[in-house]
C-alpha positions as CSV (number, residue, x, y, z in Angstrom):
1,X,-0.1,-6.9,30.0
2,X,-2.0,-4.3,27.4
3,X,1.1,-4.2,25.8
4,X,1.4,-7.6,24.9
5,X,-2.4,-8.2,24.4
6,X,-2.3,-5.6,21.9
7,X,1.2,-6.8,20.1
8,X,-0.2,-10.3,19.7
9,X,-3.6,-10.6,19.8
10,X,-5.4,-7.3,18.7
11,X,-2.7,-6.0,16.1
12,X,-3.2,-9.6,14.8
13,X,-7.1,-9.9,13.9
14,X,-6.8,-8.0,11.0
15,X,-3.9,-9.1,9.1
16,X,-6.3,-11.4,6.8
17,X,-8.5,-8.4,5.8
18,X,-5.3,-6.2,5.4
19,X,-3.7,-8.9,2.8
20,X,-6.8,-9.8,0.8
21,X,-8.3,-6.2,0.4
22,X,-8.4,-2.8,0.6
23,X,-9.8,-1.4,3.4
24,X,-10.7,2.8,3.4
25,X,-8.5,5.0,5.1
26,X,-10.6,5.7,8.1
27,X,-10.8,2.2,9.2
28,X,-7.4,1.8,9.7
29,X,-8.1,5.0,12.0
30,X,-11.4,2.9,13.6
31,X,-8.9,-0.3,14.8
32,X,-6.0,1.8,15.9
33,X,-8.5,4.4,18.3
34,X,-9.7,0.8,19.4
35,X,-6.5,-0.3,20.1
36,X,-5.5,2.9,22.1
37,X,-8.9,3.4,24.4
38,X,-7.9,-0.6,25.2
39,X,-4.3,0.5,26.3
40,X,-5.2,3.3,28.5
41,X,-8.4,2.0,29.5
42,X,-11.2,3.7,31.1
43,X,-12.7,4.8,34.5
44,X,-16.8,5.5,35.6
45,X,-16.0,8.9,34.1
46,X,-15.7,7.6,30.6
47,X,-12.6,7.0,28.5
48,X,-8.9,7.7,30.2
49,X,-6.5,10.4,28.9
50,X,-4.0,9.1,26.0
51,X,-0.7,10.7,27.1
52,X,1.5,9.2,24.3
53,X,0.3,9.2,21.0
54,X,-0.7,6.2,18.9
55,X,1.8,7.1,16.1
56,X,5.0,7.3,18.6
57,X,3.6,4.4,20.3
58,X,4.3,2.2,17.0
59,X,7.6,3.6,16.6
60,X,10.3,1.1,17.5
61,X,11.8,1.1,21.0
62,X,15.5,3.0,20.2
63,X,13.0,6.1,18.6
64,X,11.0,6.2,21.5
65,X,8.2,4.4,20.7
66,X,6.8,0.7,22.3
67,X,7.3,-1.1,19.6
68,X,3.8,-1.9,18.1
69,X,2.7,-2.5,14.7
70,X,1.1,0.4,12.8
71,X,-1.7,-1.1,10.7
72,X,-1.3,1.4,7.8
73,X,2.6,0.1,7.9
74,X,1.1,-3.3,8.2
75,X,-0.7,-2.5,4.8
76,X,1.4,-1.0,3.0
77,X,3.8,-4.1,3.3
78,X,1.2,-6.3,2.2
79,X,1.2,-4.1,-0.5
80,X,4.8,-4.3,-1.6
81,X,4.5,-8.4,-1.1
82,X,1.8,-8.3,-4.1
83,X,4.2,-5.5,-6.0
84,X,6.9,-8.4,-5.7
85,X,4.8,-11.2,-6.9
86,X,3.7,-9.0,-9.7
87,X,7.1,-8.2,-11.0
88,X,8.5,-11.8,-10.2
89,X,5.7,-13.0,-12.6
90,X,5.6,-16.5,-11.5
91,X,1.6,-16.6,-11.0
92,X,-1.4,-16.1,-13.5
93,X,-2.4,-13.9,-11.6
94,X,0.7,-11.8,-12.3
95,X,0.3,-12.8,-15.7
96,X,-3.0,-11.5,-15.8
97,X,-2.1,-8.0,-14.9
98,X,0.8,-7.7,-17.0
99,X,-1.4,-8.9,-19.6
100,X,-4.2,-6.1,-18.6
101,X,-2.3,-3.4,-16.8
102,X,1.0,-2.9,-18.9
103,X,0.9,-5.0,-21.7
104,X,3.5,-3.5,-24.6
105,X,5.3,-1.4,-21.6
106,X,7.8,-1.3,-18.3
107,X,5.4,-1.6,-14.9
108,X,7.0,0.9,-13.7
109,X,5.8,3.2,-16.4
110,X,1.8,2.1,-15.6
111,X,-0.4,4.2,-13.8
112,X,-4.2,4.2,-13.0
113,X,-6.7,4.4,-15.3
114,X,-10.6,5.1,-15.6
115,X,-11.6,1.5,-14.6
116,X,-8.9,0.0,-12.6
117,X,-9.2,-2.7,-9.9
118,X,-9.0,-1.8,-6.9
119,X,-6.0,-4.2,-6.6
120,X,-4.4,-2.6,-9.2
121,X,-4.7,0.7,-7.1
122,X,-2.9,-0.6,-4.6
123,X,0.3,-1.8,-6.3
124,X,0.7,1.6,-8.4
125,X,0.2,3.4,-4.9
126,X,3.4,1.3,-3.4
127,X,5.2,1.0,-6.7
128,X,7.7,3.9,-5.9
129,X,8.2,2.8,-2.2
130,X,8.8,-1.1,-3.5
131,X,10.6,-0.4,-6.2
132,X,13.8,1.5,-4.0
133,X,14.2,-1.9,-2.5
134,X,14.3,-4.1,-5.7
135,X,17.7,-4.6,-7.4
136,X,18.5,-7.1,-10.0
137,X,21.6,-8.8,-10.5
138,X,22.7,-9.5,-13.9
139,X,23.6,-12.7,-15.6
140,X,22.1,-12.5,-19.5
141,X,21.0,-8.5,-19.1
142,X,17.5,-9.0,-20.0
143,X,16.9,-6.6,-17.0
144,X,15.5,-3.2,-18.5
145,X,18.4,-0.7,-18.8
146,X,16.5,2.2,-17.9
147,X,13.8,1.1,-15.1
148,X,15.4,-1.7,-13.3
149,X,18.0,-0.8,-10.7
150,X,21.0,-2.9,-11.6
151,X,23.7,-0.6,-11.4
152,X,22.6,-0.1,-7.5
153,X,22.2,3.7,-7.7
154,X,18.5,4.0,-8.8
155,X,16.6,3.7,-12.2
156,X,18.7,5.1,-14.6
157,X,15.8,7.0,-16.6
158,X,15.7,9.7,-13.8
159,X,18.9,10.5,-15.3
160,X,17.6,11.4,-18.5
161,X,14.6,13.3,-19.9
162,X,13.5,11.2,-23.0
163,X,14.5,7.3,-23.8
164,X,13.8,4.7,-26.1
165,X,13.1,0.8,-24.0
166,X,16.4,-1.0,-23.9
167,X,17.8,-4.2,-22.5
168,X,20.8,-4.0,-20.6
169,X,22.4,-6.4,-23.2
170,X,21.3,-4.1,-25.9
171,X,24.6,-2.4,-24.5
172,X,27.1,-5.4,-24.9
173,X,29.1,-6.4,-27.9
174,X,31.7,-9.4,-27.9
175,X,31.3,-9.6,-24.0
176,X,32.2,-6.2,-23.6
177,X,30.2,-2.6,-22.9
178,X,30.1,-0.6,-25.8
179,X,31.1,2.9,-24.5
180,X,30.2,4.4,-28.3
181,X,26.3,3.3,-27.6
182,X,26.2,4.3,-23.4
183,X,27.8,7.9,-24.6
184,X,25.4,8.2,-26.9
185,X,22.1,7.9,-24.4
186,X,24.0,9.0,-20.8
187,X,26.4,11.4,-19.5
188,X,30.3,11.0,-19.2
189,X,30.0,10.0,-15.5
190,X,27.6,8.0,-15.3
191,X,29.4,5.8,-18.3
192,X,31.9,5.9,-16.2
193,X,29.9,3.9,-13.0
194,X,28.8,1.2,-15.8
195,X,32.0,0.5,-16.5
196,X,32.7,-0.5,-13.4
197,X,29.9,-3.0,-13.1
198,X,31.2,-6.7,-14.9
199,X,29.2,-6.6,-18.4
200,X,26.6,-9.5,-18.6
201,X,27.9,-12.7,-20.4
202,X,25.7,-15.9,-18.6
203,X,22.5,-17.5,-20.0
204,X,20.3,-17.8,-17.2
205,X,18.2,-14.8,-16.8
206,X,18.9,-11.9,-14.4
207,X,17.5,-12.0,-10.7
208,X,15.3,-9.9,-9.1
209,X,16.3,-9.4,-5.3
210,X,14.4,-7.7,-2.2
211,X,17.9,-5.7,-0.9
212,X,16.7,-5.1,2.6
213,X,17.1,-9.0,3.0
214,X,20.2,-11.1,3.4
215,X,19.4,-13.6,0.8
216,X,17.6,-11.7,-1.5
217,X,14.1,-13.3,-0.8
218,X,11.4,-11.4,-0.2
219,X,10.2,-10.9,3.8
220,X,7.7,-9.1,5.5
221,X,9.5,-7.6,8.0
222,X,12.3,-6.4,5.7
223,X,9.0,-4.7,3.9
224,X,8.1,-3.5,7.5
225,X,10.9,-1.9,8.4
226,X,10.9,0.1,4.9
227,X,7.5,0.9,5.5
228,X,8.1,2.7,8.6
229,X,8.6,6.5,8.7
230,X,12.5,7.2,9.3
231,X,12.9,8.8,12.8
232,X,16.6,9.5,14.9
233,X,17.4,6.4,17.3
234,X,18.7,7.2,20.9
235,X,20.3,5.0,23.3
236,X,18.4,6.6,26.2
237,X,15.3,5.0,25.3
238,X,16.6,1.5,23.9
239,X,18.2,1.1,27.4
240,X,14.4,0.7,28.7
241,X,13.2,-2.4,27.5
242,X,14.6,-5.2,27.9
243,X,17.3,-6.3,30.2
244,X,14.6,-8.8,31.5
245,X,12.5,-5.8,33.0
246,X,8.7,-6.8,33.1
247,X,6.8,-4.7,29.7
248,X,5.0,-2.7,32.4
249,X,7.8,-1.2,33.8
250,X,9.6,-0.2,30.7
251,X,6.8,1.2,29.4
252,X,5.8,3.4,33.0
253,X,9.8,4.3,32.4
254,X,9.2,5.3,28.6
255,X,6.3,7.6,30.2
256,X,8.6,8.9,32.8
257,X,11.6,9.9,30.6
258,X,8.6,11.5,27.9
259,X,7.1,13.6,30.9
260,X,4.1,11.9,30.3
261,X,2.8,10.8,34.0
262,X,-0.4,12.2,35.7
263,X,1.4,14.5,38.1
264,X,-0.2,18.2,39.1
265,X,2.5,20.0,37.5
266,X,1.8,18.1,34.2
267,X,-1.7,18.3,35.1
268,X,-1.8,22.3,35.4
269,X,-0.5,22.3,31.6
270,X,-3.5,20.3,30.6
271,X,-5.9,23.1,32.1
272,X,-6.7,20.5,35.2
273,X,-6.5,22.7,38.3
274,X,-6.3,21.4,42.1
275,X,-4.1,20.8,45.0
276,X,0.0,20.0,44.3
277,X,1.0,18.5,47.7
278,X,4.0,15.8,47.2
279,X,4.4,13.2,49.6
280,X,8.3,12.9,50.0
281,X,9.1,16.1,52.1
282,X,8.5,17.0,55.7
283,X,7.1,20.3,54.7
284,X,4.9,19.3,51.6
285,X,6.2,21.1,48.3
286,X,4.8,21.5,44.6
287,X,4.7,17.9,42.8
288,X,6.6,17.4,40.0
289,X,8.5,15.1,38.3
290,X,12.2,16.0,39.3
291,X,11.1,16.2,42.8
292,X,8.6,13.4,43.6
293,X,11.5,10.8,41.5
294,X,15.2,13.1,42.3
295,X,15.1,16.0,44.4
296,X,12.8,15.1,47.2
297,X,13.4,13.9,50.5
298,X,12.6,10.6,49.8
299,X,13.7,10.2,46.6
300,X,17.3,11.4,47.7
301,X,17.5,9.4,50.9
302,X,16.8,6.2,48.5
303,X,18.9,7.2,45.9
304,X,21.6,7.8,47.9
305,X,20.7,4.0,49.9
306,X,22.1,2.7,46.6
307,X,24.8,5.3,45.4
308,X,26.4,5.1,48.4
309,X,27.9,1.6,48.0
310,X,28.6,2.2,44.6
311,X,30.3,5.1,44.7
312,X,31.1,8.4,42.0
313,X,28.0,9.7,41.6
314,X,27.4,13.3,41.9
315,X,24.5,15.8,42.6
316,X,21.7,15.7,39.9
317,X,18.7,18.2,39.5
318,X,16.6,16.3,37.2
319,X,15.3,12.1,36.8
320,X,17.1,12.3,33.0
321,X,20.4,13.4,34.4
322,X,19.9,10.6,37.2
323,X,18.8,7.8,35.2
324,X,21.3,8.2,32.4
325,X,23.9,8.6,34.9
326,X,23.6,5.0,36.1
327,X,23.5,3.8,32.8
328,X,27.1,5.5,31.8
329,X,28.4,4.2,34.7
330,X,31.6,3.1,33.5
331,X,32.5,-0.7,33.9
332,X,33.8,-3.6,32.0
333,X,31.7,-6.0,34.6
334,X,28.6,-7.5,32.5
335,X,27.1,-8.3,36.0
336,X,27.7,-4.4,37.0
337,X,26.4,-3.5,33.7
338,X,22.8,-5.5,34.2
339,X,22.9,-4.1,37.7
340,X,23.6,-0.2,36.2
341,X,21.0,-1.0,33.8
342,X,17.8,-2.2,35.9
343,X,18.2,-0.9,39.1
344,X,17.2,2.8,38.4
345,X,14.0,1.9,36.7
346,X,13.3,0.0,39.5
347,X,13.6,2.7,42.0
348,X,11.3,4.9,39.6
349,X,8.9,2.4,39.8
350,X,9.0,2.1,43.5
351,X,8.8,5.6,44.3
352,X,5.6,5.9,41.6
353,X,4.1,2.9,43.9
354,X,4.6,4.9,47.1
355,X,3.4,7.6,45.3
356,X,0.2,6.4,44.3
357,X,-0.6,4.5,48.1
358,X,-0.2,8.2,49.6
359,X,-2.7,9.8,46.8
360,X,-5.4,7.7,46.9
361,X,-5.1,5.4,49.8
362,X,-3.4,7.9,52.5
363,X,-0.7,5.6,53.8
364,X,3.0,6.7,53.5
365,X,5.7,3.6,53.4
366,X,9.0,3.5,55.6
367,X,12.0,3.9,53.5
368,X,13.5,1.4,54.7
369,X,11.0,-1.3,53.7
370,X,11.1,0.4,49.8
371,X,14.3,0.0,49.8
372,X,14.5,-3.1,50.7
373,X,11.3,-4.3,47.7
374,X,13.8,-2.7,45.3
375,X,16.6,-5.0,46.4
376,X,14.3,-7.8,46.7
377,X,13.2,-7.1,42.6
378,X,16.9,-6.7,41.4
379,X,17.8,-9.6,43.2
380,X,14.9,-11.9,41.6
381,X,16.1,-10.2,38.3
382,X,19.6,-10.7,38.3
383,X,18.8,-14.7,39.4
384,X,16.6,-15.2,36.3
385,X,19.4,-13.3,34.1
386,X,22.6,-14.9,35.4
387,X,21.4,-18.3,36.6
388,X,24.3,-19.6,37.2
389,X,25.2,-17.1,39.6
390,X,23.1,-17.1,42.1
391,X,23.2,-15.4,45.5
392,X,21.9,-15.7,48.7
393,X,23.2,-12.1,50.0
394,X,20.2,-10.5,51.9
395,X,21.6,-7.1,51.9
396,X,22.5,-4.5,49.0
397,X,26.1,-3.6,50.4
398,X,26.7,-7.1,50.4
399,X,25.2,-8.4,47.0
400,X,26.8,-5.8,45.5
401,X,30.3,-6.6,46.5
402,X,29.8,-10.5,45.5
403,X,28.4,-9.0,42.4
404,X,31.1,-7.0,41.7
405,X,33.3,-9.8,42.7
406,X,32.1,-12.0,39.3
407,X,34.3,-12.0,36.5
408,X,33.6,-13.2,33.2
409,X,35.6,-16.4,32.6
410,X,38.4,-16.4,30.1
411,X,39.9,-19.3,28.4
412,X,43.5,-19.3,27.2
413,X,44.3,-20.9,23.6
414,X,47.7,-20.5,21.7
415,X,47.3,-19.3,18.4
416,X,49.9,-19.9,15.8
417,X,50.1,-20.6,11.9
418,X,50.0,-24.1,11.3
419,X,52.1,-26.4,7.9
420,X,49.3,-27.4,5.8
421,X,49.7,-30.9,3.9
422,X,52.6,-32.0,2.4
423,X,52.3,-31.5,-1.7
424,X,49.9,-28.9,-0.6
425,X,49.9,-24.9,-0.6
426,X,47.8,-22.7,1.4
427,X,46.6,-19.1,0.8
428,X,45.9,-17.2,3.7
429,X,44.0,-14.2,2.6
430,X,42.1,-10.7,4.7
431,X,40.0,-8.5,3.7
432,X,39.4,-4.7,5.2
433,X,36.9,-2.2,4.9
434,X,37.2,1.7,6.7
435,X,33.5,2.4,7.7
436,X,31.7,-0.9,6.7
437,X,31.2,0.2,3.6
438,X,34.1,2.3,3.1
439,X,37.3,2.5,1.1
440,X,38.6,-1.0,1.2
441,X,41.9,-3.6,0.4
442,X,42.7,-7.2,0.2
443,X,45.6,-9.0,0.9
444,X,47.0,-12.6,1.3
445,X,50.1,-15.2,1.0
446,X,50.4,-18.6,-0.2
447,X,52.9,-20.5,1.3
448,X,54.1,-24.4,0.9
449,X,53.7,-27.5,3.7
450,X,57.5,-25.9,4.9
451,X,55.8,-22.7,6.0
452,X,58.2,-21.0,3.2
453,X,56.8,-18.2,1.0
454,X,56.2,-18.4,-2.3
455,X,53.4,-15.6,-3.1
456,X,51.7,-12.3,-1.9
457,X,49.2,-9.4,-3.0
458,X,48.0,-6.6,-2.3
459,X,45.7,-5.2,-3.5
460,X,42.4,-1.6,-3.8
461,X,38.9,-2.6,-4.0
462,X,37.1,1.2,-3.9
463,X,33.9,1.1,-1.8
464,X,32.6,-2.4,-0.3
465,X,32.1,-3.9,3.1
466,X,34.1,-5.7,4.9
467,X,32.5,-9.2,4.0
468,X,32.5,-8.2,0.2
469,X,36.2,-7.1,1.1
470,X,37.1,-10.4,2.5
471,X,35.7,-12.2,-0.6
472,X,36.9,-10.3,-3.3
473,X,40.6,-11.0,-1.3
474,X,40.3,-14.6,-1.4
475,X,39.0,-14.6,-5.2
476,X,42.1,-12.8,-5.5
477,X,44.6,-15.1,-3.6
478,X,42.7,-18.0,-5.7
479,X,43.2,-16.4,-9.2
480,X,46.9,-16.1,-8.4
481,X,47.2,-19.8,-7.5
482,X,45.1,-20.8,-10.6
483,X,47.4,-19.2,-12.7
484,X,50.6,-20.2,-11.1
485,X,49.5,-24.0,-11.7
486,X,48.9,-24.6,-8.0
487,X,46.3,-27.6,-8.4
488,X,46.2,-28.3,-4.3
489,X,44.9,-25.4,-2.0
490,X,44.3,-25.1,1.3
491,X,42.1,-22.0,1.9
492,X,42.1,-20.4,5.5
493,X,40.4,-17.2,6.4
494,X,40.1,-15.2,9.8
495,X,36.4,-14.5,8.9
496,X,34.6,-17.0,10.1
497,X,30.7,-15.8,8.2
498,X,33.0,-16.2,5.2
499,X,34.0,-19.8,5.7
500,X,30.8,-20.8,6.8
501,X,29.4,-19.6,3.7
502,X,31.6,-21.5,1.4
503,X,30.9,-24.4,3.2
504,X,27.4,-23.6,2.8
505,X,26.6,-23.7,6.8
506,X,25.1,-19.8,6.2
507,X,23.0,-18.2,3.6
508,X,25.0,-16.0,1.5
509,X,24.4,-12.5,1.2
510,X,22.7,-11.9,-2.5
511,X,25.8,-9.1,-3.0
512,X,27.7,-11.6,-2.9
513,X,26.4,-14.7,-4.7
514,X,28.4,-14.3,-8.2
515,X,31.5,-13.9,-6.5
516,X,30.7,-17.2,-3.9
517,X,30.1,-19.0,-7.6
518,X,33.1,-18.1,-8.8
519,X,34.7,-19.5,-5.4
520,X,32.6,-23.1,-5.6
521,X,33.6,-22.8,-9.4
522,X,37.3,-23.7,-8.2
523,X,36.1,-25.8,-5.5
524,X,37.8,-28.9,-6.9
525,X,41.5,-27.9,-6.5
526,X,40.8,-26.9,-2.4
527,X,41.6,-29.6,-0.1
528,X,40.9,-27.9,2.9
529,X,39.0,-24.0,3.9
530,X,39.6,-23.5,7.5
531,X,39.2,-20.8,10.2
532,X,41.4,-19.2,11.9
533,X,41.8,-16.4,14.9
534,X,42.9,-13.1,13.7
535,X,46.4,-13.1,15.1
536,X,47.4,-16.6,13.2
537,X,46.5,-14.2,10.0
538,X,48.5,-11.4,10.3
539,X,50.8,-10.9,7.4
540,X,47.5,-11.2,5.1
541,X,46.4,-8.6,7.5
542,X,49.4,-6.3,7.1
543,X,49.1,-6.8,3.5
544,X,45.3,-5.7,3.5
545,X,45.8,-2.5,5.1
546,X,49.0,-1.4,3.0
């Protein structure tokens, strides 16, 4: 209940003060020690021990963390909103600063000087960090050649040590780079990556795009996520939340895997000293963590309540090796799977209960009747998960077998090329991409209302993903018919993203807006752009991967 108090209530009270000013550095330290003390509460003995700390707390839920929001993070996203305004210059206030700030100059060349706003502090402090995720897309090159990233690879006047200001159309003649101007001002190679770019030749100006985002647009959590410290994700923990486990149990599991639960042998590392008596054994043996949730008595004869039924499991020494052995459990059953995936943390958090009522309340609990709460929990879970499955087995051997007795339901369709319209052609074309991005080919066929050929490519992109792929293959297939004099098309593609961007049903991706233009372009001589499944498209296919 902290959890979500604090993701939507306390993380939220200062958003206004975080977008309209500047506070010090220590007050972002003030809220979030406010925020933690709130989390782990307190007792008569004054403020409660914080055994995860607030950073790793904010981290998102794959890297360990619970998934709140850091307010410096928070800030510093604010922060590249305002950079982006500034550079989209569509404000008087932006107008204003250019005016002040950078008047005869780049903004990325600005810096702080005796005097400046406290505003103005704050964009040159994100300017680097906003400025990676800002590309621009050319139309009439009146993009700076040497700050803005158009080429995709970074500013291009880290490449060199001194530079005159140019605009990327300074660098065009006859609609055309000219290579005797770039080798003049850039090494051979990276000529060689301009070239590859199409030269600018439009009239509207160039656009500035957010990358992070799908369309380009500028979003907060895009600016979030790029705010956040890079960490390494790991399945073990993104297995905990979610799965329609309550918040507190995830997060007592996320304290668990951590080794971050009040037990003595913890305790002892903390310099606390006392009695280590466990409650799960006959003969009472040193808590720990292993023991009280694994390798005890209790633990085992619970464990094993559940394993039994089941089936291939094997001895394990630790909670880890337990816990992740459930969730590899091998099984092609989505209702096994959920079951795999919620019944150990529910045992954990059983056995931490029982715990707890022998330490401070001196009453042990029957097996039995702890076993049977835990199957009286995964039951209530799996009905609010699957509720259209729902079971009246009051027994785990039982449940488990009509569980395991679901399948998922399969519908059969035949699949097969179809004629298009008589007086009609259609170009079936694929695209393919090895890594997504990676090395990547096109391929398609045009073939008449008989179903007899008449055209097919092949054809070597270089790097792109496999959307960019399967675009750049039907501009292809579309070129070909345009210049064979086929004025009726009937354009069918296995990717269905693609189709429903032509048809305009999806945003397009910004990468890929010029080459969707050049698609609606030739819009008037298509008849028809359909989906179909991957096996009614497999010459294109074979053609792709040649």
């Amino acid at each position: 209940g902290r959890l979500v108090l604090i993701r939507s209530v306390l993380s939220s009270m200062p958003l206004h003060i975080l977008v309209a000013s500047t506070p010090p550095k220590a007050i972002f330290g003030l809220l979030e020690k406010t925020f933690a003390n709130f989390l782990w509460g307190a007792s008569e003995g004054g403020l409660r021990f914080h055994w995860i700390k607030w950073e790793q707390l904010c981290q998102p839920y794959d890297r360990g963390g619970a998934g709140l929001r850091s307010l410096r993070d928070v800030f510093d996203a604010f922060s590249m909103k305002l950079w982006w305004q500034f550079r989209l210059r569509k404000s008087l206030w932006a107008e204003f600063l250019h005016c002040k700030y950078c008047p005869n100059f780049h903004p990325c060349s600005a810096d702080v000087s005796p005097g400046s706003s406290w505003t103005w502090k704050r964009l040159i402090s994100i300017q680097g960090v906003a400025e990676q995720q800002i590309r621009w897309v050319l139309s009439n090159g009146s993009a700076s050649f040497w700050h803005d990233d158009w080429l995709g690879q970074g500013p291009l006047c880290r490449q060199v040590d001194s530079f005159q200001e140019y605009a990327v159309s300074d660098f065009v003649e006859h609609g055309r780079w000219n290579v005797q101007r770039l080798c003049s001002v850039l090494p051979s190679w990276w000529v060689g990556q301009i070239l590859r770019v199409e030269p600018p030749a439009e009239t509207h100006s160039d656009r500035m795009v957010w990358s992070p985002s799908t369309s380009g647009d500028f979003s907060l959590s895009s600016a979030y996520q790029s705010a956040r410290e890079v960490g390494n994700r790991s399945c073990l923990y993104s297995s905990l939340w979610g799965q329609e486990l309550p918040s507190n149990v995830s997060f007592f599991m996320l304290r668990l895997l951590g080794a971050r639960l009040p037990v003595m042998d913890r305790l002892q590392k903390l310099g606390v000293v006392g009695p280590s008596r466990c409650f799960c054994c006959s003969f009472p043996c040193q808590e720990s963590l292993d023991h009280i949730f694994c390798t005890g008595e209790v633990p085992r004869q619970i464990w094993e309540s559940f394993e039994v039924v089941v089936g291939g499991f094997g001895v394990s020494s630790t909670i880890r090796h337990k816990v992740i052995g459930w969730w590899l459990k091998p099984t092609r059953n989505p209702f096994l799977q959920f079951l795999f995936r919620v019944l150990p943390s529910l045992i954990c958090w059983h056995l931490w209960k029982m715990r707890n009522k022998f330490v401070f309340e001196g009453q042990s609990l029957p097996v039995a009747i702890v076993s049977d709460r835990i199957f009286c929990d995964l039951r209530d879970l799996f009905q609010i998960r699957f509720k259209n499955t729902v079971s009246s087995c009051r027994g785990w051997p039982s449940f488990f077998e009509s569980v395991a007795g679901l399948a998922r339901r399969y519908q059969v369709q035949i699949v097969r090329w179809r004629c298009p319209k008589q007086s009609v052609v259609k170009l079936n074309s694929d695209g393919c991409s090895r890594g997504n991005p990676g090395m990547s080919g096109g391929g398609g066929i045009i073939r008449n209302y008989e179903g007899r050929f008449m055209l097919g490519f092949s054809c070597f992109f270089g790097e792109l993903t496999s959307l960019q792929a399967e675009l750049e293959a039907l501009l292809h297939g579309i070129r070909l018919a345009v210049d064979r004099g086929y004025s009726a098309l009937h354009i069918e593609s296995d990717s269905l993203v693609l189709v429903q961007i032509i048809r305009g049903t999806v945003r397009c991706p910004w990468q890929l807006q010029r080459g969707l233009q050049e698609v609606l372009n030739a819009k008037g001589l298509f008849r028809e752009i359909s989906h179909c499944f991957r096996e009614a498209n497999r010459p294109a296919d074979r053609l792709a991967n040649v």
